[in-house]
DRENPA-3360 file (N, C-alpha, C; in nm, 2 decimals, always signed):
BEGIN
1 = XXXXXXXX = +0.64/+0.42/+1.12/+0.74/+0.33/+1.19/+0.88/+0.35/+1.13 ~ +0.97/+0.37/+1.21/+1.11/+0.36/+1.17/+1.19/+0.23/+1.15 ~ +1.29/+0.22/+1.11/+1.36/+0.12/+1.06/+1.44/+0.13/+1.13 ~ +1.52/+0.01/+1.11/+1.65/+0.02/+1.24/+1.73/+0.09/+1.26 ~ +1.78/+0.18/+1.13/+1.85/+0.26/+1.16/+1.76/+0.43/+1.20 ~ +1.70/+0.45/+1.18/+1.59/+0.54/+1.26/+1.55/+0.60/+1.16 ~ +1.53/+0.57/+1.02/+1.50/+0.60/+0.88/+1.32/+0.62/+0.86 ~ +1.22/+0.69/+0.84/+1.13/+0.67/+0.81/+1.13/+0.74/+0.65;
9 = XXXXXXXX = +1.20/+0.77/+0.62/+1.16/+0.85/+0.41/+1.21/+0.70/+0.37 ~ +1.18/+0.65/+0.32/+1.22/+0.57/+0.19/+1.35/+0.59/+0.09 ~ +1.33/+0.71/+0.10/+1.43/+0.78/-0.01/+1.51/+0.88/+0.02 ~ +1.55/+0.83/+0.17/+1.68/+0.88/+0.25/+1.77/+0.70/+0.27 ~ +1.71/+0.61/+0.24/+1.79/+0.52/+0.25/+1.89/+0.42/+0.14 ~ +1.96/+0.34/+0.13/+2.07/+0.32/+0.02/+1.91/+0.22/-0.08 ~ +1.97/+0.27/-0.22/+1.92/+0.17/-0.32/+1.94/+0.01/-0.28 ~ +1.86/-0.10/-0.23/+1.91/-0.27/-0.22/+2.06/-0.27/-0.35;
17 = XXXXXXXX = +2.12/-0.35/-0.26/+2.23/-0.38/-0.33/+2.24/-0.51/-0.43 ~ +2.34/-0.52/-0.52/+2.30/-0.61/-0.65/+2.35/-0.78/-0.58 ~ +2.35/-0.74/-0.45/+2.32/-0.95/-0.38/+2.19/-0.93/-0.34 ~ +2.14/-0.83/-0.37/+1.95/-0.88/-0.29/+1.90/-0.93/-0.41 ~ +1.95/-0.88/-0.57/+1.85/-0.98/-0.68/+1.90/-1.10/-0.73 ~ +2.09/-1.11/-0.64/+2.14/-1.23/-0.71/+2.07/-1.40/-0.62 ~ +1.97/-1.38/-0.66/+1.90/-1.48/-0.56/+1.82/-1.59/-0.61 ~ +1.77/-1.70/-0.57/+1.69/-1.72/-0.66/+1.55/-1.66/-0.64;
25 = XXXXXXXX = +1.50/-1.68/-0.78/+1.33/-1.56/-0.82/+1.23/-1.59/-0.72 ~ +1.27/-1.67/-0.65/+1.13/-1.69/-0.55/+1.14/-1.63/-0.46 ~ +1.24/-1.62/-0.38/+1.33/-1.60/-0.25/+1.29/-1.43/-0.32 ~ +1.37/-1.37/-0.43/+1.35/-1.21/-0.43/+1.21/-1.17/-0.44 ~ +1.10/-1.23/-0.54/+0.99/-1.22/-0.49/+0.89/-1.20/-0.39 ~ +0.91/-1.26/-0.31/+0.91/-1.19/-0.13/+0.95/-1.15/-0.09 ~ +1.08/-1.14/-0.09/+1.17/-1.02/-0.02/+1.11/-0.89/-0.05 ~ +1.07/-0.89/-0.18/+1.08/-0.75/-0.26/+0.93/-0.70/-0.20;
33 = XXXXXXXX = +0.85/-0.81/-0.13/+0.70/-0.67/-0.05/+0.74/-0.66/+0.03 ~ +0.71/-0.55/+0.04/+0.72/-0.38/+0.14/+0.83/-0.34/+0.12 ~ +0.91/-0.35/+0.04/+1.02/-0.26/-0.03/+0.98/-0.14/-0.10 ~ +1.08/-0.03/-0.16/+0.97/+0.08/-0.18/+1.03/+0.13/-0.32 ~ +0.94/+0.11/-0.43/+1.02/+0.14/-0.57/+1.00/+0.28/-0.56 ~ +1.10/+0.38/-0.62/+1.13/+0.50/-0.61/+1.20/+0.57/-0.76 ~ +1.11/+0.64/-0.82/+1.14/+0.69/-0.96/+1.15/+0.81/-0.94 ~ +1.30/+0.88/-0.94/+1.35/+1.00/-0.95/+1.36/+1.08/-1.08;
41 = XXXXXXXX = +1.30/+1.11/-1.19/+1.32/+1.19/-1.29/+1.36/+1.28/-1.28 ~ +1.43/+1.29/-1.36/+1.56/+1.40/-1.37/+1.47/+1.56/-1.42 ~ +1.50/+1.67/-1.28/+1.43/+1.77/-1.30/+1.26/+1.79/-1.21 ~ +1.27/+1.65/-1.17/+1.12/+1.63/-1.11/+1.13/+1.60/-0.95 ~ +1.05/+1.71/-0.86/+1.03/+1.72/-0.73/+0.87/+1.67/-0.69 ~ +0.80/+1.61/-0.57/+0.91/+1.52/-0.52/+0.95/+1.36/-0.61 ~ +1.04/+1.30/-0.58/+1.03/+1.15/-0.66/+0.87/+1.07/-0.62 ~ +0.86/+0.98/-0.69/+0.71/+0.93/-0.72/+0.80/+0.79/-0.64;
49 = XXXXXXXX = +0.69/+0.74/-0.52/+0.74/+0.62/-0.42/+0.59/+0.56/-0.43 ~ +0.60/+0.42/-0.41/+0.52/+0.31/-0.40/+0.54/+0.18/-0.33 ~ +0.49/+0.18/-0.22/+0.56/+0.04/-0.12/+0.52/-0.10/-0.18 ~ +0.60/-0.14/-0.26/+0.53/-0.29/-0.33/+0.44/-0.37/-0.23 ~ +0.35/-0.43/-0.26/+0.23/-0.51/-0.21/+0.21/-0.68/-0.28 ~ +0.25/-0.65/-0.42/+0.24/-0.78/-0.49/+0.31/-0.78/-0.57 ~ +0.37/-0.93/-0.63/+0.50/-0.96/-0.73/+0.45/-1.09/-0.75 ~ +0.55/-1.12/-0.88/+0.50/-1.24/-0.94/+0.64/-1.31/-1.00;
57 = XXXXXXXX = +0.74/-1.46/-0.95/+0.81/-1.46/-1.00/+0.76/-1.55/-1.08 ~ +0.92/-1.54/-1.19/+0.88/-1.61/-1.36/+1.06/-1.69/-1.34 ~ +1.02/-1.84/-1.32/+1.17/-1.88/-1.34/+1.19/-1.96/-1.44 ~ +1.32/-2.05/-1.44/+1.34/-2.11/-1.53/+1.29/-2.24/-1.56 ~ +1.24/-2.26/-1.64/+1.16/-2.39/-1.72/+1.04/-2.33/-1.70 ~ +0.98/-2.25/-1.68/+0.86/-2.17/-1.68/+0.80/-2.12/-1.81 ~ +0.71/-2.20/-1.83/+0.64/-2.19/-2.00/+0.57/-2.04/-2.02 ~ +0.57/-1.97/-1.95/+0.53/-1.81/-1.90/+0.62/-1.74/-1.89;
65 = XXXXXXXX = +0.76/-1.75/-1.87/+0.84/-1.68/-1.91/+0.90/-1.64/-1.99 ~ +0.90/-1.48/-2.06/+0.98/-1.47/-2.14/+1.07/-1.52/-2.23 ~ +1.19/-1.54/-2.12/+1.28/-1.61/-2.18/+1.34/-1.76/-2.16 ~ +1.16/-1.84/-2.18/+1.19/-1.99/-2.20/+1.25/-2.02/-2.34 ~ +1.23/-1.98/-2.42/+1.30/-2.07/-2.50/+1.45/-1.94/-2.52 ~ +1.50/-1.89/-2.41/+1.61/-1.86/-2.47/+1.65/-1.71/-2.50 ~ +1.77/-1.63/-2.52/+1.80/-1.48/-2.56/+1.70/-1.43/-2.68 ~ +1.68/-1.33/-2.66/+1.56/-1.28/-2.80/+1.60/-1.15/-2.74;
73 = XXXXXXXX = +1.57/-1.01/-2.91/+1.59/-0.87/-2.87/+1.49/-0.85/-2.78 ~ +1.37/-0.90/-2.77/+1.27/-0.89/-2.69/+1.31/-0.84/-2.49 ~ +1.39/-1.00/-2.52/+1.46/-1.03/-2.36/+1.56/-0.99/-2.32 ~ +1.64/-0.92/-2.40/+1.77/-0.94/-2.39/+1.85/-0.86/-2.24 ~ +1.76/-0.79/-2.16/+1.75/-0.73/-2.04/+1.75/-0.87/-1.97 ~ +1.66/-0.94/-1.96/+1.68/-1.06/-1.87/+1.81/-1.13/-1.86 ~ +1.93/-1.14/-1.97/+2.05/-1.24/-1.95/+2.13/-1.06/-1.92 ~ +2.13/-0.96/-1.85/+2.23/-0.84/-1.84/+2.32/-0.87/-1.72;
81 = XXXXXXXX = +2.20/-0.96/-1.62/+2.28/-0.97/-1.48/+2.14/-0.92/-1.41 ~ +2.16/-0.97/-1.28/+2.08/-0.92/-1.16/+2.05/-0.76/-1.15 ~ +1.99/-0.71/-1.07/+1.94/-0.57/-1.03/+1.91/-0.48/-1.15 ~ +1.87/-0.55/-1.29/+1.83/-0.42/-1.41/+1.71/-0.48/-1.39 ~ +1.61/-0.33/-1.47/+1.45/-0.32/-1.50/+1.46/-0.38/-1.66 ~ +1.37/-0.47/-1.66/+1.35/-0.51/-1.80/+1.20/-0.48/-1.77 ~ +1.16/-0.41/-1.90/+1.03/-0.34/-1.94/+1.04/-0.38/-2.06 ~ +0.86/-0.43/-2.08/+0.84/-0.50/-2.20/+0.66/-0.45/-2.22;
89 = XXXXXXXX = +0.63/-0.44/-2.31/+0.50/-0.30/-2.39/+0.39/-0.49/-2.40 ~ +0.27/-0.53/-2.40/+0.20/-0.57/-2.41/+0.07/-0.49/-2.44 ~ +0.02/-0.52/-2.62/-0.12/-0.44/-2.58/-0.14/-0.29/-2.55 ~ +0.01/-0.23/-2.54/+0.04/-0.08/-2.57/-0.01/-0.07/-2.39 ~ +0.03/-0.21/-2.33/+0.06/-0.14/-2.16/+0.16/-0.19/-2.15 ~ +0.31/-0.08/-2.09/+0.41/-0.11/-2.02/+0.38/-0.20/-1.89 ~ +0.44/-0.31/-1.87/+0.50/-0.37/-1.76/+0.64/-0.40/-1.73 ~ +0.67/-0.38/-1.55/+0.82/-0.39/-1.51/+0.86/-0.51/-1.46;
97 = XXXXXXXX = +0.99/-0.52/-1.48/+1.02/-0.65/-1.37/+1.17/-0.63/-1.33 ~ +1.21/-0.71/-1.25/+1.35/-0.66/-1.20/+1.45/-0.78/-1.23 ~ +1.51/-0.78/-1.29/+1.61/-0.90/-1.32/+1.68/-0.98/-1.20 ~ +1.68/-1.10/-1.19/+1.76/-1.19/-1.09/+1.85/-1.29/-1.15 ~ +1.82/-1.40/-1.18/+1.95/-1.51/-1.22/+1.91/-1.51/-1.37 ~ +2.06/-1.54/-1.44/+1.99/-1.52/-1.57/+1.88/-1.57/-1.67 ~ +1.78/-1.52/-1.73/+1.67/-1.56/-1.77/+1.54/-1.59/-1.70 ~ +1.60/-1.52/-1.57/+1.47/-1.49/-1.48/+1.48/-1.37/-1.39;
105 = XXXXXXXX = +1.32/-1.33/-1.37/+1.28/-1.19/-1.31/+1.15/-1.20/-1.21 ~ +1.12/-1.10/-1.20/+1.03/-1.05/-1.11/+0.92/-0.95/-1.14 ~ +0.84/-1.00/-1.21/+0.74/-0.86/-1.25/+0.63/-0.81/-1.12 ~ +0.67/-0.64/-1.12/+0.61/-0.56/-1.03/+0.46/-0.54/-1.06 ~ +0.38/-0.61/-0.95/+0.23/-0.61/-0.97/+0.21/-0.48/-0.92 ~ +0.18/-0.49/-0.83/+0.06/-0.36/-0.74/+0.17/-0.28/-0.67 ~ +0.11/-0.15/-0.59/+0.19/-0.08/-0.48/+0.10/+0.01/-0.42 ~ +0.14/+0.04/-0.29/+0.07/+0.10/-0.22/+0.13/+0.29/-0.26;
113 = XXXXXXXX = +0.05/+0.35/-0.27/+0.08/+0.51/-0.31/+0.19/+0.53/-0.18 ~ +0.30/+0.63/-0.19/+0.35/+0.70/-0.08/+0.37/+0.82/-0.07 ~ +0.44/+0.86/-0.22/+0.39/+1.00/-0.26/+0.46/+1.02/-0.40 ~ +0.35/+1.11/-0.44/+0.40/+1.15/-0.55/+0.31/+1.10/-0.66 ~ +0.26/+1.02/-0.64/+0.16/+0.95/-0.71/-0.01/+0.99/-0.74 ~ -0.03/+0.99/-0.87/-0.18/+1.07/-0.90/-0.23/+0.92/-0.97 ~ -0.23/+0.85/-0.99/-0.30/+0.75/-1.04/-0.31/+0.63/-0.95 ~ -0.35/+0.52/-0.96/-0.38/+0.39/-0.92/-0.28/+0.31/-0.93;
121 = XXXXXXXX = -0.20/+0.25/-0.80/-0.05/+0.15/-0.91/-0.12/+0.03/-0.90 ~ -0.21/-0.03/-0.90/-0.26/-0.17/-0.87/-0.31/-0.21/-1.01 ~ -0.24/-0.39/-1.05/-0.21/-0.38/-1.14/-0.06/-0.38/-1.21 ~ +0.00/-0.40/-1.27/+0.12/-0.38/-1.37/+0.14/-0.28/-1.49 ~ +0.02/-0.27/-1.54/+0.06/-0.16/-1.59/-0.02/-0.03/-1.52 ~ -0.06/-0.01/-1.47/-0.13/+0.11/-1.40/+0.01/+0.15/-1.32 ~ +0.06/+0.02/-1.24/+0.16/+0.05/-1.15/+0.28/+0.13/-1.21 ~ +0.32/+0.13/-1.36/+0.42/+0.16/-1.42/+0.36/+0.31/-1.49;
129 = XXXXXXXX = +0.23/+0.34/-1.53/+0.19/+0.42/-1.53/+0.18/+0.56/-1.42 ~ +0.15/+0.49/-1.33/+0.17/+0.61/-1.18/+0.33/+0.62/-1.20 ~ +0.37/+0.55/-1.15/+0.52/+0.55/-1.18/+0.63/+0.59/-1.26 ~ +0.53/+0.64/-1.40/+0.60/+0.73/-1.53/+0.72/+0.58/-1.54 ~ +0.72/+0.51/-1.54/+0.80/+0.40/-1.61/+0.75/+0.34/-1.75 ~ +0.84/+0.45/-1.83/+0.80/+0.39/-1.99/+0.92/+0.27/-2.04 ~ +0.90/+0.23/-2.18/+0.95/+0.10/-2.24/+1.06/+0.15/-2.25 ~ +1.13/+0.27/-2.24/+1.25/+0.32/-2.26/+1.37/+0.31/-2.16;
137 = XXXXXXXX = +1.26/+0.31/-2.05/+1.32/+0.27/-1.93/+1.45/+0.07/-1.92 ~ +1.37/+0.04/-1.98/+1.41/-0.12/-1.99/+1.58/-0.08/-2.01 ~ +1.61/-0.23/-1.91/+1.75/-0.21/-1.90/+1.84/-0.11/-1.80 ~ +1.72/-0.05/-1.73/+1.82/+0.07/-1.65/+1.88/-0.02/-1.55 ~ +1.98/+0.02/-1.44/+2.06/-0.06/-1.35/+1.97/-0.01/-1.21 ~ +1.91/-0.11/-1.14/+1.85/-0.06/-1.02/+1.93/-0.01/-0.92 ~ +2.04/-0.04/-0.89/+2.11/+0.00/-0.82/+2.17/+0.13/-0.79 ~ +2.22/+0.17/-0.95/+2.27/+0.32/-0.97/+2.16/+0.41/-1.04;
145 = XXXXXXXX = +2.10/+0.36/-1.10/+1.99/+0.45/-1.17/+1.90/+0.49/-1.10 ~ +1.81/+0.63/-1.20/+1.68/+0.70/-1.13/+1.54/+0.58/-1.07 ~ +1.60/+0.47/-1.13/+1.44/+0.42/-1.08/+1.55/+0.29/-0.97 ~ +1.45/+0.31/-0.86/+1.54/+0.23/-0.78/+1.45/+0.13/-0.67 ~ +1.48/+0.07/-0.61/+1.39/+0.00/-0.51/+1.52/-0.04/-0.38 ~ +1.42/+0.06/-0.26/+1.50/+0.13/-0.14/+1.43/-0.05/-0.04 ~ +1.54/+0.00/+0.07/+1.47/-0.14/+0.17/+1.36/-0.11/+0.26 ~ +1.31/-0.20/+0.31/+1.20/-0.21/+0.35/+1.23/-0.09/+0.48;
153 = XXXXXXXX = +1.08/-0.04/+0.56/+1.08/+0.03/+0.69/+1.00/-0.05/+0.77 ~ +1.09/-0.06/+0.91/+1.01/-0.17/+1.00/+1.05/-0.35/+0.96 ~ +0.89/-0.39/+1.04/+0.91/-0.55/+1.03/+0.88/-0.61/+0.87 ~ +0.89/-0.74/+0.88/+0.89/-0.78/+0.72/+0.67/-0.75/+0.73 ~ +0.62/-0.69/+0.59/+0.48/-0.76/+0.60/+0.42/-0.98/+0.60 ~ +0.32/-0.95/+0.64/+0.28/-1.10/+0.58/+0.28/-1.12/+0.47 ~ +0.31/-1.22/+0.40/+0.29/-1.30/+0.26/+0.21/-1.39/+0.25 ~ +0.17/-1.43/+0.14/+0.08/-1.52/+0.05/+0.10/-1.53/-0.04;
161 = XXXXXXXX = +0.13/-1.62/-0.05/+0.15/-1.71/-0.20/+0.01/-1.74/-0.31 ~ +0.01/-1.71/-0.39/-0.14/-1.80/-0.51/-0.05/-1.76/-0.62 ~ -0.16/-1.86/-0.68/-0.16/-1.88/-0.85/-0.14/-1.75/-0.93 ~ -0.06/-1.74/-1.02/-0.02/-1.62/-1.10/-0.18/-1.61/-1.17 ~ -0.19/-1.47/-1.22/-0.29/-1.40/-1.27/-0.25/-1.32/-1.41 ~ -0.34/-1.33/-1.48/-0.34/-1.28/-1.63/-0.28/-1.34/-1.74 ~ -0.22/-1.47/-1.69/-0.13/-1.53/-1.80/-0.27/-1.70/-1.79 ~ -0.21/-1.76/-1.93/-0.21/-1.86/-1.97/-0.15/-2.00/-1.94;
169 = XXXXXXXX = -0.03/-1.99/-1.95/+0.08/-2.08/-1.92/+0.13/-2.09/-1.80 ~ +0.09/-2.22/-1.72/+0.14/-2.27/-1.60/+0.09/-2.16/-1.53 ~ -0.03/-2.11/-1.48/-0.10/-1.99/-1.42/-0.09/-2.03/-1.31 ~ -0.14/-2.21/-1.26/-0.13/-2.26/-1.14/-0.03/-2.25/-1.07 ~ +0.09/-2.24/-1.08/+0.18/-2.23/-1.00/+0.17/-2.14/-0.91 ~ +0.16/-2.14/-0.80/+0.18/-2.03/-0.69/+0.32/-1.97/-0.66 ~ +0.34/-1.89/-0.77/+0.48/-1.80/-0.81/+0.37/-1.64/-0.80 ~ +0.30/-1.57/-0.73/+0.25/-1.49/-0.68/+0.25/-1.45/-0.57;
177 = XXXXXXXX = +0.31/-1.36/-0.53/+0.31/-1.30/-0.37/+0.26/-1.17/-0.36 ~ +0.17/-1.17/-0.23/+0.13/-1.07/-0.20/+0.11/-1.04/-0.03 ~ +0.04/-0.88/-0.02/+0.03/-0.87/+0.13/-0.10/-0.87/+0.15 ~ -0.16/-1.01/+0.22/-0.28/-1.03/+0.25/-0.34/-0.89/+0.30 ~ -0.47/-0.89/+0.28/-0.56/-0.75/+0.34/-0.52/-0.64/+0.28 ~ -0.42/-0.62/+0.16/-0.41/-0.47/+0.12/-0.51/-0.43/+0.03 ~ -0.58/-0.32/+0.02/-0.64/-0.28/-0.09/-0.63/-0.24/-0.18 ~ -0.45/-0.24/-0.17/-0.41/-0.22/-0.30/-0.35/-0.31/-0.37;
185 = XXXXXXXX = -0.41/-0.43/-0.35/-0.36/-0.59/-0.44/-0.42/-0.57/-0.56 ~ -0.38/-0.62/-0.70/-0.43/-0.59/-0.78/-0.59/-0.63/-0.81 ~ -0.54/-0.83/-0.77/-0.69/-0.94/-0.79/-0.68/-1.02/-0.62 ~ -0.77/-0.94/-0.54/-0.75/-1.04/-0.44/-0.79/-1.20/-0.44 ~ -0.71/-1.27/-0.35/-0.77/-1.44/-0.36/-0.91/-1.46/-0.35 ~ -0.97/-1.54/-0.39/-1.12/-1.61/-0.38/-1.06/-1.66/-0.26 ~ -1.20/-1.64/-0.13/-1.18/-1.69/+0.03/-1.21/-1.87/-0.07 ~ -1.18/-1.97/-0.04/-1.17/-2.10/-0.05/-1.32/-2.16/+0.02;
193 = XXXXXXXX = -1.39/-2.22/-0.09/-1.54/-2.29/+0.01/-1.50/-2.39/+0.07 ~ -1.59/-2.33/+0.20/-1.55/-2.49/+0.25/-1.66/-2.61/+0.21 ~ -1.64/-2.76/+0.18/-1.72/-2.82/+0.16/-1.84/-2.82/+0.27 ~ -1.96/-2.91/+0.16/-2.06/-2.93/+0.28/-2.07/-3.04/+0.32 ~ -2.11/-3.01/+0.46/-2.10/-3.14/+0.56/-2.20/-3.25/+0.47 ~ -2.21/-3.40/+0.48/-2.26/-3.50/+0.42/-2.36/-3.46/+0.53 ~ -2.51/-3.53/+0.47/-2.67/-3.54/+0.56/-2.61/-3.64/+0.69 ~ -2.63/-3.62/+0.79/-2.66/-3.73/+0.88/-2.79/-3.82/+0.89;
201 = XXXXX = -2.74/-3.92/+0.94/-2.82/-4.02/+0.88/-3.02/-3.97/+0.99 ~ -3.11/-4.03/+0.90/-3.19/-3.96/+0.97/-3.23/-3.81/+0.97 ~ -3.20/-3.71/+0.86/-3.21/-3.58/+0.83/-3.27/-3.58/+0.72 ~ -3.35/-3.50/+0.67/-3.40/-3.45/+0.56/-3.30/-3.35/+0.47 ~ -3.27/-3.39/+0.37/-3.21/-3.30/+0.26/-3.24/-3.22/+0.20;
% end
């Protein structure tokens, strides 16, 4: 499907510009499925593209975030400004995220393959792995730099909202977005039971 300007490559179209992350983290969160992260290394044919599927924002007063209590060398990618990759090593797995207002981001869960891709990106670190996004990367500028995230092609996908996954702290909050029915979500939702109906009176239990 083409895009409005009659674009179908991903990576014939401009990098999002630095007002798509000056937003708040929820609002870019969504925005950001079916957008298409695009890692050009220098010397390397073709670039490695992934149509995001799932994200997870982290905002402020958020006991899961990073940088709740504040600047650290850890975070220090989070207060740069909007549109940089802050990449941070967990457990010897890289995970990405994209900077928005300061002290808050967007970490890149899952993606659908487009090309260029030999591994699994579902997941955060697998995703960064297909992706050759190492910890070195952290800090690059999305905008001008080799790792970029292009606009979407066509209509927006569906969203869904649930509870963040893999963390501890404030997990409940439904600061997770995804595109219902993809197979490349990392942890699909549990379908919700429905209760059971009470006996009517006069029925055997």
């Amino acid at each position: 499907m083409a895009g409005p300007d009659g674009r179908t490559d991903p990576t014939d179209r401009s990098p999002l510009p630095r007002s798509f992350y000056d937003r708040p983290t929820r609002e870019v969160a969504r925005d950001l499925l079916g957008t298409y992260l695009v890692h050009a290394p220098e010397g390397a044919h073709p670039p490695r593209v992934v149509r995001l599927v799932e994200t997870e924002a982290y905002v402020a007063g958020d006991p899961a975030n990073h940088a709740y209590r504040g600047p650290t060398p850890r975070n220090r990618t989070m207060f740069r400004g909007p549109g940089h990759l802050y990449v941070y090593r967990i457990h010897q797995v890289v995970c990405a995220n994209v900077t928005t207002r300061p002290g808050e981001a967007v970490l890149l869960r899952a993606g659908e393959p487009v090309q260029g891709i030999g591994s699994s990106p579902q997941g955060p670190g697998r995703l960064c792995r297909a992706m050759g996004i190492l910890h070195v990367h952290d800090g690059m500028d999305l905008v001008d730099g080799r790792i970029t995230l292009r606009p979407r092609i066509g209509a927006p996908p569906p969203i869904q909202s649930t509870p963040r996954v893999g963390i501890r702290r404030a997990a409940r909050r439904p600061l997770r977005f995804l595109v219902p029915g993809s197979p490349w979500v990392s942890r699909r939702p549990r379908p919700r039971r429905s209760s059971p109906l009470p006996p009517q009176p006069g029925s055997r239990s």
